[in-house]
C-alpha positions in Angstrom: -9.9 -28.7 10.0 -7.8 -25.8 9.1 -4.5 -25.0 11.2 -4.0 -21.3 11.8 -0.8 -20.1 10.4 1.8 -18.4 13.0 5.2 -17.2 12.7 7.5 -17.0 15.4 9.3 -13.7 16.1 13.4 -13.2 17.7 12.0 -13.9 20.7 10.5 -17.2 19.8 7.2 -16.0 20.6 3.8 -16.6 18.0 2.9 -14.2 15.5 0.0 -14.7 13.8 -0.3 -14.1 10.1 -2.8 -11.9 9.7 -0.8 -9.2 10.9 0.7 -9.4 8.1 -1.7 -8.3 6.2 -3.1 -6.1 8.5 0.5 -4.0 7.8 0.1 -4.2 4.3 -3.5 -2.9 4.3 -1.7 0.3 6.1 1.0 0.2 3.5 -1.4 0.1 0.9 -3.6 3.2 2.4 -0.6 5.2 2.8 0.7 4.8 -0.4 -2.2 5.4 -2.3 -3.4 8.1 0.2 0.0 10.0 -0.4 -0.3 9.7 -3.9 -3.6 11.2 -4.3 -2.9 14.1 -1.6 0.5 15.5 -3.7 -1.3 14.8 -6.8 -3.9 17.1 -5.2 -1.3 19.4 -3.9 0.2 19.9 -7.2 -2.9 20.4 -9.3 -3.5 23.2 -6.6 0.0 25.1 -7.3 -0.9 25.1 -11.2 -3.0 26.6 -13.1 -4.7 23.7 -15.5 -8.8 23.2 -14.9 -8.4 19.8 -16.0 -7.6 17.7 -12.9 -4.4 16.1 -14.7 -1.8 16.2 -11.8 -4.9 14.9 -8.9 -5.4 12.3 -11.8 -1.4 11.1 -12.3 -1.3 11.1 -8.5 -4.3 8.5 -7.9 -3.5 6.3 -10.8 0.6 6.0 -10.1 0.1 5.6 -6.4 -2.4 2.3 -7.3 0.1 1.0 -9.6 2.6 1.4 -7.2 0.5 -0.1 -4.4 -0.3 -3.3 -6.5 3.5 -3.5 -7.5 4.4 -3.4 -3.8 1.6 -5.8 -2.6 2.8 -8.3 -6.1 6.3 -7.7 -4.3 5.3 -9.3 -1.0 3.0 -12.1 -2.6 6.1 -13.1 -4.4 8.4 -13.0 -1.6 5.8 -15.5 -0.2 6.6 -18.3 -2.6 
């Protein structure tokens, strides 16, 4: 039988690890989310028709959410 994990706060009281990930799913939204909307944003103040800047946006806002969610996995170890 499996323990669950828990993680005690400052206050001593239990934590349990899934908010963890709970926050990082949020991270992750926001990051991409913010990404996409200036990348969005800036392909609306130019005047290309090919969608390079909504592009750029969406695909350096995932690499940045991986490379923050590999930065927390790591700290993990």
């Amino acid at each position: 039988m499996k323990v669950k994990q828990s993680n005690k706060d400052s206050k001593g009281t239990q934590i349990p690890s899934w908010t963890k990930y709970m926050g990082l799913s949020f991270q992750l939204f926001t990051l991409i989310g913010g990404g996409t909307a200036l990348g969005w944003w800036l392909q609306q103040q130019s005047s290309l028709k090919f969608p390079l800047w909504l592009l750029l946006g969406c695909f350096a806002s995932v690499a940045l959410a991986f490379y923050s969610l590999w930065k927390s996995i790591q700290q993990e170890k």
